[in-house]
N, C-alpha and C positions, 0 to 999 in steps of 0.2 A: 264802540257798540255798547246798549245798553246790556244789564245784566237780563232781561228778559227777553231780548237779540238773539242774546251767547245760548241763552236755555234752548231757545225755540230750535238755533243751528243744532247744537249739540244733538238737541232729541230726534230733526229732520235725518241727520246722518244717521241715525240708528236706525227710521225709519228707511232710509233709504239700503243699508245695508239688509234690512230682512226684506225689503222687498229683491232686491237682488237675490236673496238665497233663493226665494218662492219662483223667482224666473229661474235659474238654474237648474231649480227642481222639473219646473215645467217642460225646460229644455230636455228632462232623460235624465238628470244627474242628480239620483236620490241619494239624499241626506241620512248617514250613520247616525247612529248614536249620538256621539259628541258634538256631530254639527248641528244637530236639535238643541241639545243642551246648552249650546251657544246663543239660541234663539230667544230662550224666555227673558236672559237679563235684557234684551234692547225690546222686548215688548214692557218690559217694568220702565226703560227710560221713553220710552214714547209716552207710556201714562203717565210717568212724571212731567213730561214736556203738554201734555194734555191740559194737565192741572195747571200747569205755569200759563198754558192759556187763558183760560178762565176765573185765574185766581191770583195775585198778589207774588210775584218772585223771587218766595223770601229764602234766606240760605239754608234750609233745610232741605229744599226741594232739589235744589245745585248739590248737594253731599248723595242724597239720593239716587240723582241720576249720574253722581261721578262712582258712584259705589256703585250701579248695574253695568256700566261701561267697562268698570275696572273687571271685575267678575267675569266678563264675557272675555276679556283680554283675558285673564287667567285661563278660563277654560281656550281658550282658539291656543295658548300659549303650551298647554297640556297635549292637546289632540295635536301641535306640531313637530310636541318632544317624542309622542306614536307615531305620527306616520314618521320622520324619520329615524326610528330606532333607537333615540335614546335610553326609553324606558318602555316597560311595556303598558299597553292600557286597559281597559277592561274586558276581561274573558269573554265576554256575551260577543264582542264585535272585533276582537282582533282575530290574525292570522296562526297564532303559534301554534294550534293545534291541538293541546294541549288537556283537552276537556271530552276526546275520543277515548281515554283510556277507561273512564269510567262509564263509558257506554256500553250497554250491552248487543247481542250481534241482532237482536229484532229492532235495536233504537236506531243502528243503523244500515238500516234494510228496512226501516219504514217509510212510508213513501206520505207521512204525514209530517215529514222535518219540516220546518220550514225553508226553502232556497232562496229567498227575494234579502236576505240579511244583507246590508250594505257594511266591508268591514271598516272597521276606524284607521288601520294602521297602512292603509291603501291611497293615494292620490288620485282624487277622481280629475279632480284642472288645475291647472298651474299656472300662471302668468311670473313674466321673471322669474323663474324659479322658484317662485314661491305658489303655497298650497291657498286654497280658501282659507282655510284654518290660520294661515300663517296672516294672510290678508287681513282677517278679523280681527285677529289680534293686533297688530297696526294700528289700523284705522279707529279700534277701540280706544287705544290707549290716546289716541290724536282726541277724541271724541270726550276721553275722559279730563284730559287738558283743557280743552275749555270749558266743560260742566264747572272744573277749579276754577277758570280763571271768572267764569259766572258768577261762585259763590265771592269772589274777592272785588268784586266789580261792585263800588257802591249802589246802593237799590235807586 
């Protein structure tokens, strides 16, 4: 495969994996926090794969999109050390509780809370046992391998 082959697969799977979240979503199963967060770096490697379109695919471009791939695996790698209770994840979207004691008793008995909050530390699908989060993470890192093996592939 040529090196502007590998770019284009690499980028398609990125693309392919957010369009997947956006049908998920559609289906009912709104996205927390983290799995948004997971979304920008493969909208950064689709734009890199954009540019590799219309432009010359030179090894900058392959670090570029091996570095948003990597990043997106970091974060799905984060949100799956949450949902299974390795560590905890950020206050705003997890389950501990935790953030009731400095509430006062009209903060909660307002009926202006927000309720639609999706939490992070929660399994909304699973295949094999594994979470979306855990998926992304995968598939990233598969994703981020070939951006490498792009940049290493003579032009």
């Amino acid at each position: 495969m040529t090196r502007r082959n590998l770019m284009l697969l690499a980028a398609g799977g990125s693309l392919a994996l957010l369009l997947g979240a956006f049908a998920f979503q559609l289906l009912g199963y709104a996205p927390c926090k983290l799995c948004l967060w997971q979304r920008w770096p493969h909208g950064a490697a689709i734009a890199v794969g954009a540019l590799v379109f219309v432009t010359a695919p030179i090894a900058l471009l392959g670090l570029a999109g091996a570095l948003s791939t990597l990043i997106t695996a970091g974060i799905g790698g984060y949100h799956t050390g949450v949902e299974r209770g390795w560590w905890e994840g950020p206050s705003t979207c997890t389950g501990a509780g935790d953030g009731l004691a400095g509430m006062s008793g009209a903060d909660l008995l307002s009926l202006d809370a927000p309720n639609d909050i999706v939490m992070c530390d929660e399994v909304a699908w699973a295949f094999a046992g594994l979470s979306m989060a855990t998926w992304n993470m995968l598939i990233s890192l598969v994703l981020a391998a070939i951006w490498i093996k792009a940049v290493r592939t003579p032009a």
